[in-house]
N, CA and C atoms as a LAMMPS dump frame, in Angstrom:
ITEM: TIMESTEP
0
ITEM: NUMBER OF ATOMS
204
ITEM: BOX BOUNDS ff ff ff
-5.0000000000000000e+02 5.0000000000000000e+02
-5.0000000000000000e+02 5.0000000000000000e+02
-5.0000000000000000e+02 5.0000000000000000e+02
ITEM: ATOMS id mol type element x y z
1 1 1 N 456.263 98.962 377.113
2 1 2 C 456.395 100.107 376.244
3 1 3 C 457.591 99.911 375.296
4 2 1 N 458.557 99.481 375.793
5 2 2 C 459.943 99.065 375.286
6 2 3 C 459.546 98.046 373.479
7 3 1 N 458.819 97.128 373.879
8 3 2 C 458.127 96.193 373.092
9 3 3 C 457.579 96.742 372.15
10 4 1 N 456.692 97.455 372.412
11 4 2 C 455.876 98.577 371.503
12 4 3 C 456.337 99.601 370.654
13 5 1 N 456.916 100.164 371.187
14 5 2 C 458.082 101.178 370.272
15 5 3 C 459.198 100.37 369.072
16 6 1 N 459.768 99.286 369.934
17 6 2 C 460.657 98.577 368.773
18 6 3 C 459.521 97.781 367.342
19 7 1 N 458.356 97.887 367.7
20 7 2 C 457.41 97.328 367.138
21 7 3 C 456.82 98.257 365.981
22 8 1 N 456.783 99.242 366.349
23 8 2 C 456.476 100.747 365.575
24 8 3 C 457.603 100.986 365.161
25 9 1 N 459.097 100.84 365.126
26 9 2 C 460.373 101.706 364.778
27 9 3 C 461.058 100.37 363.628
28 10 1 N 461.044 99.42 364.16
29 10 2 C 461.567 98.443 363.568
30 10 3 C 460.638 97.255 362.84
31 11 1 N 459.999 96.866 363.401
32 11 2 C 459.488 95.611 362.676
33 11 3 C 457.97 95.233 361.889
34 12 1 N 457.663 96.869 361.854
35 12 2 C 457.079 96.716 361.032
36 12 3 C 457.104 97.218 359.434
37 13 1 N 456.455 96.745 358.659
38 13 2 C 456.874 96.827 357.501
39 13 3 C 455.331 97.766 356.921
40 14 1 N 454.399 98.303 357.475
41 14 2 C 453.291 98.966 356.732
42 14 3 C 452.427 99.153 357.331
43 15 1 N 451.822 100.271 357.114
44 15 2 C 450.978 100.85 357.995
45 15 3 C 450.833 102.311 358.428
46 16 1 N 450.009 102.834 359.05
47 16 2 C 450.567 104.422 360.101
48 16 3 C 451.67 104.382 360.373
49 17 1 N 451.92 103.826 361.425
50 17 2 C 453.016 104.114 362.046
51 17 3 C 454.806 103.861 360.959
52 18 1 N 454.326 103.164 360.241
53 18 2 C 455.589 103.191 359.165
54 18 3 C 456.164 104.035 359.042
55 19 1 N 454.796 105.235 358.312
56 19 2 C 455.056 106.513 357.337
57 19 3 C 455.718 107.685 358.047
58 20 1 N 455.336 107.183 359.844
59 20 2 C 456.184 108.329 360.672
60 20 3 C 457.416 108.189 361.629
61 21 1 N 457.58 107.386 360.948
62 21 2 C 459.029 106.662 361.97
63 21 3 C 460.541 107.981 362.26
64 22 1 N 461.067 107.685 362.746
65 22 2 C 460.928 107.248 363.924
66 22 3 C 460.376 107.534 365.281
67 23 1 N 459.465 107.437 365.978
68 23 2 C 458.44 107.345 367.301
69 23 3 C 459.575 107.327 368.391
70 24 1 N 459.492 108.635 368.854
71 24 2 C 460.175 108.994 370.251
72 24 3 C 459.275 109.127 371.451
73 25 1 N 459.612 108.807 372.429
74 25 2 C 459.331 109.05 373.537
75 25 3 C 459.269 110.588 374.345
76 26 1 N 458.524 111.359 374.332
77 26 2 C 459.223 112.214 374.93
78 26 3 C 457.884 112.629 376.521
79 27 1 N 457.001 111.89 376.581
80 27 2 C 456.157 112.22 377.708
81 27 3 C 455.279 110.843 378.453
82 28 1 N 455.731 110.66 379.387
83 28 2 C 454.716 109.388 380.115
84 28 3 C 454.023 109.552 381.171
85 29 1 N 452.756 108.863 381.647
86 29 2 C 452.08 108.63 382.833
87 29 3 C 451.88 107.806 383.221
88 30 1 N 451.761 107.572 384.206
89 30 2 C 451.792 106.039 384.528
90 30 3 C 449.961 106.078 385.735
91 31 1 N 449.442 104.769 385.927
92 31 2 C 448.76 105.033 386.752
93 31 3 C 448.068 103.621 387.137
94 32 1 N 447.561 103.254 388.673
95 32 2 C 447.682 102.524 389.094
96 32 3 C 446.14 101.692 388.472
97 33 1 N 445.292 101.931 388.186
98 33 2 C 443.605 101.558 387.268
99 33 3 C 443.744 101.714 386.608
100 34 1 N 443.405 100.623 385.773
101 34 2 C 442.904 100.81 384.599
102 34 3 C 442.047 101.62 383.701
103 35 1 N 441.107 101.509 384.724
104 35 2 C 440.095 102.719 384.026
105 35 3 C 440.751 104.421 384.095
106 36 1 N 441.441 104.353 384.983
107 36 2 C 441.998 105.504 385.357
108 36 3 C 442.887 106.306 384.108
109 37 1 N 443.07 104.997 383.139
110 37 2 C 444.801 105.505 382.612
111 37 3 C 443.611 105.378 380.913
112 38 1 N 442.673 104.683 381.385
113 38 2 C 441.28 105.301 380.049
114 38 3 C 440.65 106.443 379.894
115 39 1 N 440.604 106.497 381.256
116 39 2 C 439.94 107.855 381.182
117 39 3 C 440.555 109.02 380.88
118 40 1 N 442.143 108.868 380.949
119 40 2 C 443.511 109.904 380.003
120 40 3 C 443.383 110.151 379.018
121 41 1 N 443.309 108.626 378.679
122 41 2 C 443.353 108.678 377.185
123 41 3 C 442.193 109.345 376.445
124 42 1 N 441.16 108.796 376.938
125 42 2 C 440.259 109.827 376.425
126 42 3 C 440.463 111.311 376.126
127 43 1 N 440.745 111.936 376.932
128 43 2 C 441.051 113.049 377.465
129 43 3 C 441.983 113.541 376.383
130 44 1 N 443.189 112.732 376.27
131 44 2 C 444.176 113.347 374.965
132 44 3 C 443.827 113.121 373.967
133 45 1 N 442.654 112.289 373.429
134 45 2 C 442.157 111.828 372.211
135 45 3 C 441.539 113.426 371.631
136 46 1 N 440.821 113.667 372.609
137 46 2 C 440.086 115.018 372.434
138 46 3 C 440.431 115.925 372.046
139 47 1 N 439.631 117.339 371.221
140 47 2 C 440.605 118.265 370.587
141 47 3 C 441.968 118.998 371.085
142 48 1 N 441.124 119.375 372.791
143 48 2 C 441.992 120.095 373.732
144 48 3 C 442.875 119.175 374.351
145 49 1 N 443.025 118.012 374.251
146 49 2 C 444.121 116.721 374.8
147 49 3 C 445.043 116.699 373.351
148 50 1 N 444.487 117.21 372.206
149 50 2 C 445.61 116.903 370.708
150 50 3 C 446.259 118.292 370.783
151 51 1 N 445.374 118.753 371.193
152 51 2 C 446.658 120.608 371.552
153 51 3 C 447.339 120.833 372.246
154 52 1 N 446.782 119.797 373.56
155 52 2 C 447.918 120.196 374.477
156 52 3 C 449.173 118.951 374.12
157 53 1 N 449.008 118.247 373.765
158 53 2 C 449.833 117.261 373.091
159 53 3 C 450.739 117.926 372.093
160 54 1 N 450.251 118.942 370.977
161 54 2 C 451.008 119.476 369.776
162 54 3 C 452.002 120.098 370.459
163 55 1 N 451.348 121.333 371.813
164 55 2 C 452.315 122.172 372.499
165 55 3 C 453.571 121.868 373.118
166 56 1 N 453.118 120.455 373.849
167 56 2 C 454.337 119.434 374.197
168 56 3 C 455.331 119.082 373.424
169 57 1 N 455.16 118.856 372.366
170 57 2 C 455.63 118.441 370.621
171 57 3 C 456.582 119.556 370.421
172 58 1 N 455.841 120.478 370.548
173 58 2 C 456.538 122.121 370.083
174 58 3 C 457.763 122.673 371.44
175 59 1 N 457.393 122.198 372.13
176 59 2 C 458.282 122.716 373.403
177 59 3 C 459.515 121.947 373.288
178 60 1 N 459.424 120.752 373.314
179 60 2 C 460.153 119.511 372.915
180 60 3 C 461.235 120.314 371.915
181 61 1 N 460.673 120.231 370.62
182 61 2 C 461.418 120.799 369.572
183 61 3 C 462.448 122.129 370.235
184 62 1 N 461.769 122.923 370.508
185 62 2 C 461.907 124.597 371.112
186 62 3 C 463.585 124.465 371.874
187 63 1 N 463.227 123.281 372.622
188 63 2 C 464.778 122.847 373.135
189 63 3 C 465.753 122.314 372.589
190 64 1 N 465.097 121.697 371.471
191 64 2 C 466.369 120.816 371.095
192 64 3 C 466.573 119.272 371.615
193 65 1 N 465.55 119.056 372.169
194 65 2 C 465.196 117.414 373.07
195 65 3 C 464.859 116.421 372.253
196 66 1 N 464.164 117.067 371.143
197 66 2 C 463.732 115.918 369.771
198 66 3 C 463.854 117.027 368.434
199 67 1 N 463.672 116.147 367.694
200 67 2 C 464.172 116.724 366.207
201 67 3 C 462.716 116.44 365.399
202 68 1 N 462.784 117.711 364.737
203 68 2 C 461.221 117.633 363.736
204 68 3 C 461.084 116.757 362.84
């Protein structure tokens, strides 16, 4: 993950992830299958997985833990 983030924050030069830099961390899961940690993703891909994602986003902010 470490790899990935410096990859999105720093070294790249164009793209999505450029235009929204900088990419914080603020929620993880971890899980032992593969399919298991697909079948999440799915799940947050989805409308009600991007809302409950925004709310996270917003709570985040609400504290003061990340910056808009």
């Amino acid at each position: 993950m470490e790899q990935r983030f410096k990859s999105h924050n720093k070294l790249a030069k164009k793209g999505w992830t450029v235009k929204y830099r900088p990419w914080q961390i603020i929620y993880t899961e971890s899980f032992l299958q593969k399919k298991d940690a697909q079948k999440r993703e799915k799940q947050l891909k989805s409308a009600k997985g991007r809302k409950w994602i925004w709310s996270l986003i917003e709570k985040k902010i609400g504290e003061g833990l990340i910056s808009a």
